[in-house]
N, C-alpha and C positions, 0 to 999 in steps of 0.2 A: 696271125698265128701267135699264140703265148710264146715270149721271148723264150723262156725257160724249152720250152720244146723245141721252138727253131734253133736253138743253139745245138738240141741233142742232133737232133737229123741233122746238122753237119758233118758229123760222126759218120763215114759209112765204109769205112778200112773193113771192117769185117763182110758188108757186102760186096764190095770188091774181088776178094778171095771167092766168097761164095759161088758168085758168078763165072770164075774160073775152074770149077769144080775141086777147090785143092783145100777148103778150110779146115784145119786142124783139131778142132778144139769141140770139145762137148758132144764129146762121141757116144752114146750110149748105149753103157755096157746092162744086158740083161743074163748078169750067170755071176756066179760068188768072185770074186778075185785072187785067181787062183794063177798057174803057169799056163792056163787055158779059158779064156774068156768067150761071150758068145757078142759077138757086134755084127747089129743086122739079118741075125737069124745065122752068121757063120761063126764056127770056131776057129781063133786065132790065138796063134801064143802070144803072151802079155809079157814084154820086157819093158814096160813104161809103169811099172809100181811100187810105190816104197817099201813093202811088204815085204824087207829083206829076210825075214824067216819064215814068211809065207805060212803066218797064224789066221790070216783073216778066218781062213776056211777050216779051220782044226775045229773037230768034232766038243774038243774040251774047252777051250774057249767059248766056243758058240753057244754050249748049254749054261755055263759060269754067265753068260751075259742075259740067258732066258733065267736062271733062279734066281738072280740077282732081282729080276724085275719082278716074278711069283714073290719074294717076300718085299719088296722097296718099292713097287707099284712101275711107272712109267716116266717119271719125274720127280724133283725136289721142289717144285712152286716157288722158289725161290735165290734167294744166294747164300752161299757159305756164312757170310755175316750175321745173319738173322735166323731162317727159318730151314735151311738148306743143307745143313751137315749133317752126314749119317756115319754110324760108326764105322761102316768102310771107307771112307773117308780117310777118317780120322788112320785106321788099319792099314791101309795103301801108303797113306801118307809114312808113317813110321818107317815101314818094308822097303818104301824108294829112298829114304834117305840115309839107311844101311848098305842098300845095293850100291848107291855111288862114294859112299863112304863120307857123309856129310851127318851133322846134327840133327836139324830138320830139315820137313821141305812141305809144301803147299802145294795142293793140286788146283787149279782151271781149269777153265771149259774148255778150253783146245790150246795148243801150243802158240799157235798169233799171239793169244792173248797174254800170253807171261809174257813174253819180249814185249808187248807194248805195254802191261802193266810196269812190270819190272823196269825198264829202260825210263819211262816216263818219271818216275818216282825215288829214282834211289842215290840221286847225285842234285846238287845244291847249284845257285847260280854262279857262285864263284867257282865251281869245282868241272871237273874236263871229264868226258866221253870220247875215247879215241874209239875208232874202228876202223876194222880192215875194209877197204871198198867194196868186198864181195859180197859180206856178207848178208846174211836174207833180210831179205822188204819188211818182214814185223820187227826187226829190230831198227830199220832203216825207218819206220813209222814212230818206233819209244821215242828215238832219238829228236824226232818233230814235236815231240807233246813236251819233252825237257829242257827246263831252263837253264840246262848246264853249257857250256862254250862246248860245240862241236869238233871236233877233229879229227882226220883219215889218214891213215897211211896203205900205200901199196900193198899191192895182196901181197901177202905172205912176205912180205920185203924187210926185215929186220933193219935193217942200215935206214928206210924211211920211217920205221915206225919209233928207233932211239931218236931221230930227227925231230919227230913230230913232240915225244916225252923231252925232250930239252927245251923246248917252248913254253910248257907248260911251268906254273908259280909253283915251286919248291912243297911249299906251305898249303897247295890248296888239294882236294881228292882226287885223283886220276884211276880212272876207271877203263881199262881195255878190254872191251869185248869182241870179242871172232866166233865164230863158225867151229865148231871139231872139224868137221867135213862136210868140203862144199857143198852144197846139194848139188849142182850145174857142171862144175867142174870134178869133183870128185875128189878131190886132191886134200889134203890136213895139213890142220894150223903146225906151224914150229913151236909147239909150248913150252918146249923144253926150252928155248930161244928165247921165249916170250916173260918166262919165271923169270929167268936170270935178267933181262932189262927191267920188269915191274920190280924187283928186286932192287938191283941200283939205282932208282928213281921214284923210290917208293910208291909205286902204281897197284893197284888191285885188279882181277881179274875175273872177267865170267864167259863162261864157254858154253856157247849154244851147240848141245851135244844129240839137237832133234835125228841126222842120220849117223850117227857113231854109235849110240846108245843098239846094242843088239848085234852089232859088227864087230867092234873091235872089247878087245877082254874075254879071258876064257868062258866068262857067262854072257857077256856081254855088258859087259859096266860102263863100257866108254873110251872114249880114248884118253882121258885123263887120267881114269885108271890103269891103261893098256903102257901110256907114258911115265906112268909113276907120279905124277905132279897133284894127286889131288887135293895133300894137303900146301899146294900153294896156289890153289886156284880158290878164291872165295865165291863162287855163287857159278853151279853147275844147271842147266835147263835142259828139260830133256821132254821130248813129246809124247804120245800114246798114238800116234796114227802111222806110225813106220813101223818099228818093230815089235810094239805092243798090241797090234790088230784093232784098234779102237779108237778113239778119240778124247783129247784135253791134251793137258803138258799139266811139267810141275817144275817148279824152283825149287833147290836144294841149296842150306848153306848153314853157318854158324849158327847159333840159338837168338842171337840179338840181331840180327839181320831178318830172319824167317819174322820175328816179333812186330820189325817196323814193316814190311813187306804185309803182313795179313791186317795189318791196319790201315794202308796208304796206297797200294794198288789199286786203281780204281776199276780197271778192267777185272780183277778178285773182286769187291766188293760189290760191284754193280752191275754182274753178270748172276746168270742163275747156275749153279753151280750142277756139275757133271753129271749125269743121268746114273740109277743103279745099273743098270747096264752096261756102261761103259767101262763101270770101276769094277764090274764082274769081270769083263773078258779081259782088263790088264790082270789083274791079282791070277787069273789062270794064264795068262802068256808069260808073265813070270816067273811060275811055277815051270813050266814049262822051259824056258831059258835058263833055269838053276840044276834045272835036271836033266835036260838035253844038250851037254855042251858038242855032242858030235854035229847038231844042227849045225852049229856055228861054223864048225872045221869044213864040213862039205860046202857051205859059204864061200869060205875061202879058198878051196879045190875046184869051186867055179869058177872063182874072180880068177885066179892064177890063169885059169884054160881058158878063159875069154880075153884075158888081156896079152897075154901071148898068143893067140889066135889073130887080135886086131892087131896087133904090131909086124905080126910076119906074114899081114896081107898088104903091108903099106897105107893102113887108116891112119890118121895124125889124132892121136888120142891126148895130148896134153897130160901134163902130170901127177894124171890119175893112179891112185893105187889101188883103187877100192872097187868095189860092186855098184859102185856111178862109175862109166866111161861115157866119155861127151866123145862125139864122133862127128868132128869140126867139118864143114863145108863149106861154110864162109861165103853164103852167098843165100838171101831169102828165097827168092823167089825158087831157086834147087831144095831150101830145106824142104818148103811146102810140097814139090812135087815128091820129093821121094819118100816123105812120112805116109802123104795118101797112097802111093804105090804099091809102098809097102804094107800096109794096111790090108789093100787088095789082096796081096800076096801071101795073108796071113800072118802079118806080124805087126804089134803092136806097139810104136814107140812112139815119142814124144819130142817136137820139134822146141829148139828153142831159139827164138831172131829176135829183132830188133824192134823196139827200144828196150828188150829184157840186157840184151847182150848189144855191141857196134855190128851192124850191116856183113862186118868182115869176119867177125866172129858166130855166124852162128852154127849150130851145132845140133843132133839128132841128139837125145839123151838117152844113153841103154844102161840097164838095171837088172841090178839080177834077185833072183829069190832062192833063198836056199833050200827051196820044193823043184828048184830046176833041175834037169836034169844034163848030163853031156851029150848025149842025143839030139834034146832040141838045141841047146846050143851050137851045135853044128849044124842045124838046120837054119838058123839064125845069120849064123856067119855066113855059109853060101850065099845067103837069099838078099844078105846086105851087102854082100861083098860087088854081088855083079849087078844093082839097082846103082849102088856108085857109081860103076866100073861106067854104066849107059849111061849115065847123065858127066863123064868127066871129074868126076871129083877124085876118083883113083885111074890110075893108067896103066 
C-alpha cells in the first residue's frame, strides 16, 4: 500500500464514533439558516449558528447578494492585487472602516484568512506576538507562518500577560493579540486592562472582533467600540460570516499599516478575491444593522433570558456574558451522546471535546439569533435541561 495512504487509514476516530451511532459533525442541513432548519427531512430549531442577527435569511440581503452578481457576474478570476478589485470593494472597504472607527481596512476572502495573512506578516524576527491561549486556530496558524518570538499568556489573566510583556526587549515591537469574544467560551477580552499594560510596555494591539462585531455597540461596531478603546487598539479584524450573513473578513487600521498589509499579506494577495455576492449581502446587512439597532437589543433580551434561565437550572455555564453559553459536561463520550439526542429531539447544537478543548472540559455550545424567539427558547431550555438531567450531568 502507498505509505502516504497507510498513514491516512490509521486515522479512524471518526469511524469509531460513527459506529456508535453518535457522530457530530457534518450534519446536513437542507433549508436557509434560520431559528428553524430542516435536517433529514425534520424541522429543528438551530442554536448552533453564528448568525447572531439572523440575516442569513433576510429577504434584503438575499436579493443585494443576487444584484450584486446580475451586474458583477459570479466571480472576480482573480485576486485583489491584479485583476480582481471591483468598485464595491473598494465601497465596502471605506463603509467598514468608518463603522469600527479606523482609517482603512481591506477585505479577504473569508475571515481565516486575515488572521493568517495578518499574523503571518506584520511583526519582524526580532519583534514578539503575545497571545492569549484561547484564542482562534487562524490566528494560532499566522502565528506558525511568523518569524517573530512567540509568546502566551493565560486567558484573559492580566498578571500573566504584564508577566509575559516583561520578558520581552524594551526596544523591540510587541504585538498582543486576543479574541473580543470567545467563540467557545463566550466570555470578552479585558481591553480596557489590556490598553493600560500595551501602554506601559509599549506593546501594540489587534482584536479579532469575528463574534463581537454585530453584538456588542448600539449598531454593532464591536466591542472595542462598546469599550471605548478604539483608538488604542491599532489593527481591528472582523469577519462576514457571523453577523454580516456572508462570507470573507477585513482588517481595519491606521493608513500605513492598511499600506504594508495590502502589499505583504500573502493570503490578500494570493487568494482570489470575494465574490460580488458576498460584498452584496454585507453592504445590505449593514445597512440593515445601522438602521435596525432594536435587532441588536432583542439580542440582548435573549442572551439575559437564556442565561438566567441556564444558571437557575444549575448548568455550569462559565463566564459567559454573551449569546455563546458553553454548557460544560466535561466528559466526551456524554458530550457526543447528548448533542445526537438532542438533535433527535429537535434541537440543534454543537459539541465541543477534545483535542479542541481537555477531556474535562468539554462543553455543548448554545447560541443565539436575534430572529429567536422566548418561546423557542423555553423550549430549548426544558428539552436540554432534562437530556442532562438523564445522563448526570445536572442533578
Amino acid at each position: 500500500m502507498n505509505l502516504l495512504i497507510q498513514k491516512m487509514a490509521c486515522y479512524n476516530l471518526p469511524q469509531q464514533i460513527k459506529a456508535r451511532g453518535v457522530y457530530p459533525y457534518f450534519r446536513a442541513i437542507s433549508s436557509e439558516q434560520d431559528t428553524e432548519v430542516v435536517v433529514n427531512g425534520k424541522k429543528v430549531l438551530m442554536f448552533g449558528s453564528n448568525s447572531y442577527l439572523g440575516l442569513t435569511s433576510d429577504p434584503r440581503v438575499k436579493e443585494a447578494a443576487i444584484e450584486a452578481t446580475r451586474k458583477y457576474g459570479t466571480g472576480c478570476a482573480g485576486s485583489r492585487y491584479l485583476n480582481g478589485t471591483l468598485d464595491i470593494h473598494e465601497q465596502l472597504e471605506q463603509r467598514l472602516a468608518k463603522f469600527v472607527g479606523k482609517d482603512e481596512a481591506i477585505i479577504f476572502s473569508t475571515g481565516f484568512q486575515v488572521n493568517l495573512g495578518v499574523v503571518a506578516c506584520i511583526t519582524g524576527r526580532e519583534d514578539y506576538i503575545i497571545l492569549d491561549e484561547s484564542d482562534h486556530a487562524s490566528i494560532i496558524e499566522g502565528r506558525r507562518l511568523s518569524f517573530s518570538k512567540i509568546l502566551k499568556y493565560k486567558h484573559n489573566d492580566m498578571a500573566s500577560l504584564e508577566k509575559v510583556l516583561k520578558r520581552c526587549k524594551p526596544d523591540s515591537v510587541k504585538l498582543i493579540i486576543t479574541d473580543g469574544m470567545f467563540s467557545m467560551e463566550g466570555d470578552v477580552a479585558p481591553l480596557k486592562e489590556i490598553v493600560t499594560l500595551a501602554k506601559q510596555y509599549n506593546a501594540s494591539i489587534m482584536v479579532d472582533e469575528a463574534h463581537s462585531i454585530g453584538v456588542f455597540g448600539k449598531h454593532g461596531e464591536g466591542i472595542c467600540h462598546a469599550l471605548g478603546v478604539t483608538d488604542d487598539v491599532n489593527l481591528i479584524m472582523g469577519t462576514f460570516s457571523k453577523s454580516f450573513a456572508s462570507l470573507g473578513g477585513f482588517i481595519a487600521a491606521d493608513s500605513a499599516t492598511i499600506n504594508y498589509l495590502r502589499h505583504n499579506a500573502r493570503s490578500y494577495i494570493f487568494s482570489a478575491s470575494a465574490t460580488p455576492a458576498a460584498i452584496g449581502a454585507v453592504n445590505a446587512a449593514l445597512d440593515i444593522m445601522l438602521c435596525e439597532p432594536e435587532r441588536i437589543e432583542h439580542l440582548w433580551t435573549l442572551t439575559n433570558y437564556a442565561l438566567q434561565g441556564f444558571r437557575q437550572r444549575g448548568f455550569e455555564i462559565g463566564h459567559t456574558s454573551t449569546p455563546v453559553i458553553p454548557l460544560y459536561v466535561r466528559d466526551n463520550d456524554k458530550t457526543f451522546i447528548i448533542t445526537k439526542e438532542l438533535l433527535d429531539n429537535g434541537l440543534f447544537l454543537n459539541p465541543v471535546v477534545s483535542p479542541a478543548v481537555a477531556p474535562t472540559d468539554t462543553i455543548i455550545r448554545f447560541s443565539l439569533m436575534a430572529t429567536h424567539t422566548i418561546e423557542q427558547l423555553d423550549v430549548a431550555l426544558e428539552k436540554i435541561t432534562e437530556c442532562f438531567k438523564k445522563y448526570g450531568v445536572l442533578h
